[in-house]
C-alpha positions in Angstrom: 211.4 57.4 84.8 209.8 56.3 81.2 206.5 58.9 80.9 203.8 56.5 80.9 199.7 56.0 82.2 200.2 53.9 84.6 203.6 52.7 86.7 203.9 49.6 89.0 205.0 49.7 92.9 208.8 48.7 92.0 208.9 51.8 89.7 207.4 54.7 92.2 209.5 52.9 94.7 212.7 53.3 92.6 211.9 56.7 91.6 211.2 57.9 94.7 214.0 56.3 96.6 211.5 54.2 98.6 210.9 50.8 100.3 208.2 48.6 98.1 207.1 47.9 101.3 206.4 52.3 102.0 204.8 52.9 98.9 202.2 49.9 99.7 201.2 51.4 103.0 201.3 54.3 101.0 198.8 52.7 98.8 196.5 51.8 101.9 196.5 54.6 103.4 194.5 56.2 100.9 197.3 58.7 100.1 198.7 57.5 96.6 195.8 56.5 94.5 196.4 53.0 92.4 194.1 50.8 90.6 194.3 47.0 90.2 195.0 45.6 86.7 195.2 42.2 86.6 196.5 40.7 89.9 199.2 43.6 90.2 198.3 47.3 91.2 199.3 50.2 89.2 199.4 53.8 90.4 198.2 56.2 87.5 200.5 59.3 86.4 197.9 61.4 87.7 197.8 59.7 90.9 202.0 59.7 91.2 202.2 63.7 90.4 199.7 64.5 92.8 201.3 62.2 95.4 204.8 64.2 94.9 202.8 67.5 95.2 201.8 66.9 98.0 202.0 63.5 100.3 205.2 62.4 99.7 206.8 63.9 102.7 203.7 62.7 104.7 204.3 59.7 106.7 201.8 57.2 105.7 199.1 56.6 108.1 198.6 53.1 109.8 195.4 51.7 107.9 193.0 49.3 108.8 190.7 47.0 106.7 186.7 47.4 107.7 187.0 45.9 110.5 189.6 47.1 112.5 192.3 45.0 111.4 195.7 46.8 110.4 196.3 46.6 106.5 199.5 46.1 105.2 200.5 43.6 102.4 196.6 42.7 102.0 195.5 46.4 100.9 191.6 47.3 100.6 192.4 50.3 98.0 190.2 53.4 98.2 190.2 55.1 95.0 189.8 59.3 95.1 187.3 59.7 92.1 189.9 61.5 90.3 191.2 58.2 89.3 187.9 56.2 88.7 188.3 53.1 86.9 185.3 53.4 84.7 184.5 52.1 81.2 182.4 53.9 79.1 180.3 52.6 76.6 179.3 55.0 73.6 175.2 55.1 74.2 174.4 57.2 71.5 174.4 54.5 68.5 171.2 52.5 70.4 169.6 55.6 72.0 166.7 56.5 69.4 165.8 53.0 69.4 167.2 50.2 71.4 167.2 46.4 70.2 164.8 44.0 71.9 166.3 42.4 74.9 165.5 39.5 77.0 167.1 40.4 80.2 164.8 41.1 83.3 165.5 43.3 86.4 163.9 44.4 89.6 163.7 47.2 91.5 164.3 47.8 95.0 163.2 50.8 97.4 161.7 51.6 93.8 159.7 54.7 94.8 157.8 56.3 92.1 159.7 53.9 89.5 161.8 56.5 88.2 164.6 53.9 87.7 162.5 51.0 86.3 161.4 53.7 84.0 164.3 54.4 82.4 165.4 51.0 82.6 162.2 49.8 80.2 163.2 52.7 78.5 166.3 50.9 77.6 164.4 47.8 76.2 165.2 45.9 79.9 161.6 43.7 81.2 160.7 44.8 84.6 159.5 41.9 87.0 158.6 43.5 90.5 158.9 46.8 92.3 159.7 47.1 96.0 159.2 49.9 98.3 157.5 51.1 101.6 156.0 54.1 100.3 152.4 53.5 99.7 151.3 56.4 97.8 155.1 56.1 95.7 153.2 52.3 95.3 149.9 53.5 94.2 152.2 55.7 91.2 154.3 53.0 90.8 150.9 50.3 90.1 149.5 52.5 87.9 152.4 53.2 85.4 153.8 49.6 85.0 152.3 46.4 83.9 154.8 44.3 86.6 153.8 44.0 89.7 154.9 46.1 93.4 155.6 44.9 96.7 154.2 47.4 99.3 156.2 46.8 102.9 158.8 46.6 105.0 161.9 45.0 103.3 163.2 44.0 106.4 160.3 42.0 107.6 160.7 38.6 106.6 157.5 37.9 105.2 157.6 41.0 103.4 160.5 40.0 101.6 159.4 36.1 101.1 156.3 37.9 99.2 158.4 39.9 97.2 161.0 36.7 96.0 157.4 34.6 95.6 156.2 37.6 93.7 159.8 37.5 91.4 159.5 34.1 90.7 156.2 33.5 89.1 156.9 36.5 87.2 159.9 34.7 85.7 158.0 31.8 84.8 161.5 30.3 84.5 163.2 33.2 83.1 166.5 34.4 84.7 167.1 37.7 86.9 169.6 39.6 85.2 169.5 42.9 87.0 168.8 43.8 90.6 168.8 47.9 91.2 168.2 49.5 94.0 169.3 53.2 95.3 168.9 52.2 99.3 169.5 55.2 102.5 173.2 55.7 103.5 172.3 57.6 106.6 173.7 54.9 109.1 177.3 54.6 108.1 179.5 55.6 111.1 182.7 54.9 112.6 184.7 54.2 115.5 188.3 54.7 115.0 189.0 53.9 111.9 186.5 51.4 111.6 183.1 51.2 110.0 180.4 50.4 113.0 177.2 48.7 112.8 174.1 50.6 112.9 170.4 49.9 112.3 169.4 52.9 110.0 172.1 50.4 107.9 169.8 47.4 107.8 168.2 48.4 104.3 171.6 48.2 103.3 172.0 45.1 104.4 168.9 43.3 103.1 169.8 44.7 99.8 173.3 42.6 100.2 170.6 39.8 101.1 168.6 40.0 98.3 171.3 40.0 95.6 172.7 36.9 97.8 169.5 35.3 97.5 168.4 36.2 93.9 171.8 35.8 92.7 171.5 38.3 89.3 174.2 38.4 86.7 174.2 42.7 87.6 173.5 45.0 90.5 172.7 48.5 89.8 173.3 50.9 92.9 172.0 54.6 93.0 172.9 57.1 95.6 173.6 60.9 96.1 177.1 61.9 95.0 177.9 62.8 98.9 178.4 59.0 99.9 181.4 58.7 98.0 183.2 61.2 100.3 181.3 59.8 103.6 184.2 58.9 106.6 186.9 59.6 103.9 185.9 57.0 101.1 185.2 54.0 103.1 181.9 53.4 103.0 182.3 53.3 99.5 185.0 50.9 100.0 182.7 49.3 102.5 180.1 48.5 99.4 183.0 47.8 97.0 184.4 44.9 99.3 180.6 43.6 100.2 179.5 43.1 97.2 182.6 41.5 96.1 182.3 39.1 99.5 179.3 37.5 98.1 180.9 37.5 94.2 180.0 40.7 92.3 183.1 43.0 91.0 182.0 46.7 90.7 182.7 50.0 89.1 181.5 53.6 90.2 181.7 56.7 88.9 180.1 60.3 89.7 176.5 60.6 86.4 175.3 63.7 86.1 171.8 63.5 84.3 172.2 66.6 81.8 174.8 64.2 80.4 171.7 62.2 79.2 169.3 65.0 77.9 167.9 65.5 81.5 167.0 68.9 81.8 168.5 69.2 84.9 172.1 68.9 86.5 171.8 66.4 89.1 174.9 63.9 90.0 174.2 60.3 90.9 177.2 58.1 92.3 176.3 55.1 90.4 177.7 51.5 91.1 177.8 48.5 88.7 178.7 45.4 89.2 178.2 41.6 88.4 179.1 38.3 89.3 180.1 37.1 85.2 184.1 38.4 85.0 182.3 40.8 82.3 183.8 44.3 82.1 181.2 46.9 83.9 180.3 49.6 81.8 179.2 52.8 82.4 177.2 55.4 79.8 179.4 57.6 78.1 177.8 61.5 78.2 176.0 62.3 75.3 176.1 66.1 75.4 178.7 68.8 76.5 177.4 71.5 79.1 176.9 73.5 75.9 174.4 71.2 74.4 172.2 70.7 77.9 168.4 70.9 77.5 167.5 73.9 79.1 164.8 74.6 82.4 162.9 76.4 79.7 163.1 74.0 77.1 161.6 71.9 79.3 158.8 73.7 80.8 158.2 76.7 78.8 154.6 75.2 77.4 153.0 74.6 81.2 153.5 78.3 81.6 149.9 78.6 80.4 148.8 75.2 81.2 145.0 75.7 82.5 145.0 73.7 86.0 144.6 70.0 85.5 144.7 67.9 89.0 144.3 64.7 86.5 147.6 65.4 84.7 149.6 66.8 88.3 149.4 70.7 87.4 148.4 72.3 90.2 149.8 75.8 90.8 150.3 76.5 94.4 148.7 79.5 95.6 151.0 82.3 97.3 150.4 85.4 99.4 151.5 88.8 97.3 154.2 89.3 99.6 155.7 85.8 98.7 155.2 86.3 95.4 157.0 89.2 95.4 159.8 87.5 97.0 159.9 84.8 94.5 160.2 87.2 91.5 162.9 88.9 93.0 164.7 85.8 94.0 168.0 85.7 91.6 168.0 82.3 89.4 170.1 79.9 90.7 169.8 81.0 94.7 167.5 80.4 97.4 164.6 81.9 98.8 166.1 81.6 102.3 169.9 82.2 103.1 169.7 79.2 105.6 168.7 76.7 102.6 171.3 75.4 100.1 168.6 73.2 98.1 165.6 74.2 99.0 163.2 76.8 97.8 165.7 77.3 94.8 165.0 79.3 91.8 165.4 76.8 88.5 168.1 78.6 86.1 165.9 79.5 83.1 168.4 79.4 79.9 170.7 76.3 81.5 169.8 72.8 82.9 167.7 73.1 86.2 169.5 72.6 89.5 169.2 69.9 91.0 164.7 69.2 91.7 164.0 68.0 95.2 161.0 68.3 98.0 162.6 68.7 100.9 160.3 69.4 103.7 157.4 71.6 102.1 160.9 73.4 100.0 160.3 73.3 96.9 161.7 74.7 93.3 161.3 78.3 92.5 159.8 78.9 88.7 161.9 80.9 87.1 159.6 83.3 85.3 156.3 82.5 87.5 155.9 84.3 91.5 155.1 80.2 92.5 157.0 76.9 93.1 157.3 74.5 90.8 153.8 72.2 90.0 154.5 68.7 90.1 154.2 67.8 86.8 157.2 71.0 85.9 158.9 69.0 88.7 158.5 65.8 86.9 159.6 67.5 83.0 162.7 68.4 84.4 163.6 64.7 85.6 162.8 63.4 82.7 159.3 61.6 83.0 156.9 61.2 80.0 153.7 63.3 80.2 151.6 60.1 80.7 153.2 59.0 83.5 151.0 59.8 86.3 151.6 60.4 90.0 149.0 59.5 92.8 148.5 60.5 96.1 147.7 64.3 97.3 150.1 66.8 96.0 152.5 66.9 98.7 153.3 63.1 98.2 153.1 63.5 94.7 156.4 66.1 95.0 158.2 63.7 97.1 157.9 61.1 94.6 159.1 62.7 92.3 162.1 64.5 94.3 163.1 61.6 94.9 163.2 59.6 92.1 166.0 58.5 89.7 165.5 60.5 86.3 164.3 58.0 84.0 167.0 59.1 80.7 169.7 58.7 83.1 168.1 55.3 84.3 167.7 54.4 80.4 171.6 55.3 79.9 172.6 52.5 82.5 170.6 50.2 81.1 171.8 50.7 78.0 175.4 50.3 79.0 174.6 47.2 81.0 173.1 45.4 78.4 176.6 46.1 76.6 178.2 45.1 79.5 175.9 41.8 79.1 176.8 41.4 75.5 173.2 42.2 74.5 174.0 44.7 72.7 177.6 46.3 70.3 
């Protein structure tokens, strides 16, 4: 066989001495990857070697589709992310200072606006942030000039507010982005079928609001574990919804130190729209050599008096604790039976990954205390004069929680590439 990037079903099915008809179950079974070019799929050299290394004297599996249904000449593909179909748009020619732009976005299940940040960041004009958090609303009020929903998206009034609220802001303008990173905790199965579940209903009224709204692009955020949740299908499961209701998408695996985030967290990132345009996705700006560094980052607040107004607020800690802290290797936890939690920030490499997870927090590096929240919010990226409201222990949650805004500028950036906007 010819040593090429990418072979078509007749070929592997020749080489390998095959049925068309095996290597297409195969295909839907998950256990020879293949992408679609065109109307035809292709299986990438990658995807073939691995396959001969080690499937191809597995049988394949009997697949279904998301529904129960048994899959065979109509195959739902589930990419591994190995073989991630992603194009990448060189960021770093519009980074210093993007063009103006007239497209518009909103966010949903916004939170502190980490997202929207970055995505103003990119030259993008917000129109209206969503979210149940109130004190996340109070930051979010305070640090944008576009308005925020406060409520319950799955309330119908609630979210008849929020598409009133989107349309005056418009004043006739069109929506070209709607972003939203919503909860993945209610993806099950029965069989080999996706089930329903309520936790899934934020989900689902982000479907409904893209349906409704009808944007040229949808931006999806979530933690990098929901790629590999029931095998791939739930990201399959998105994949194939969104495309029900017209929108094509790409994902890939971001981590923000790409981006000049001080820190090393991963985002699965979906993009897709509803224009046949090609979906881009931000090409890394730096290598792991080049990261901005925990201390980069923070090294100035080590002396920082106390100042409540700008969210520097040391903790206090009992001697033994601080003790503990000090002693605490970088990069490990306080507590063997934590794996995030109460972590201690790497001081010459990018932070790991900065979270609140109930009352654990980040370990300073040099310092016998946590992390204050405004350290927390250096190494994800936010601008000293964004400000976070609430007491402290929302303000951490806010900003554990949030999308690092350079990351959120990169996307932007390579959607408005995606859009045209910009070369």
């Amino acid at each position: 066989m010819e040593v090429k990037e990418y072979y078509s079903i007749a070929e592997v099915a020749e080489q390998l001495s095959l049925s068309q008809k095996s290597i297409r179950r195969y295909i839907a079974s998950g256990q020879l990857g293949a992408v679609k070019i065109g109307s035809n799929y292709r299986i990438p050299k990658g995807a073939l070697e691995y396959f001969i290394n080690h499937q191809a004297n597995k049988e394949p599996v009997v697949n279904y589709d998301l529904f129960g249904n048994i899959v065979e000449e109509d195959i739902k593909i589930h990419l591994s992310p190995k073989y991630d179909v992603v194009n990448w748009y060189d960021i770093k020619k519009v980074w210093a200072k993007p063009p103006k732009s007239e497209m518009t976005f909103v966010d949903c299940f916004c939170g502190a606006g980490g997202l929207s940040k970055g995505l103003e960041m990119s030259g993008i004009h917000g129109i209206c942030g969503l979210d149940w958090f109130k004190e996340a609303g109070m930051t979010y009020a305070r640090n944008f000039d576009h308005p925020f929903v406060n409520g319950d998206i799955t309330q119908k009034e609630v979210k008849q507010h929020f598409y009133d609220v989107v349309e005056e802001q418009l004043h006739g303008r069109h929506l070209s982005i709607v972003a939203g990173g919503f909860p993945c905790q209610g993806f099950s199965m029965a069989g080999n079928r996706i089930v329903d579940d309520p936790r899934n209903s934020l989900y689902k009224e982000l479907l409904e609001i893209v349906k409704h709204l009808k944007p040229d692009f949808v931006i999806c955020e979530n933690v990098k574990g929901l790629r590999s949740m029931l095998g791939g299908m739930v990201e399959q499961k998105i994949k194939a919804d969104f495309r029900s209701i017209g929108y094509d998408m790409n994902v890939t695996t971001l981590c923000a130190a790409d981006y000049t985030v001080p820190q090393k967290r991963e985002r699965v990132i979906f993009i897709g729209n509803r224009l046949g345009k090609r979906n881009y996705h931000p090409q890394p700006m730096l290598t792991s050599a080049e990261y901005v560094t925990t201390g980069q980052a923070i090294a100035d607040l080590m002396d920082h008096p106390e100042d409540k107004a700008f969210n520097h607020v040391p903790t206090r800690h009992t001697p033994e604790m601080q003790a503990r802290m000090l002693a605490c290797p970088e990069g490990q936890s306080l507590y063997k039976g934590y794996s995030d939690a109460w972590k201690k920030c790497p001081w010459d490499e990018a932070s790991c990954t900065i979270k609140e997870n109930h009352g654990g927090v980040n370990i300073h590096p040099k310092l016998p205390r946590v992390l204050t929240a405004r350290e927390m919010a250096r190494l994800q990226s936010f601008p000293d004069d964004f400000i976070f409201e609430g007491p402290k222990n929302k303000q951490l949650v806010q900003i554990g929680n949030a999308v690092p805004p350079l990351l959120g500028k990169a996307i932007g950036l390579a959607v408005r590439h995606s859009a045209g906007e910009i070369e």
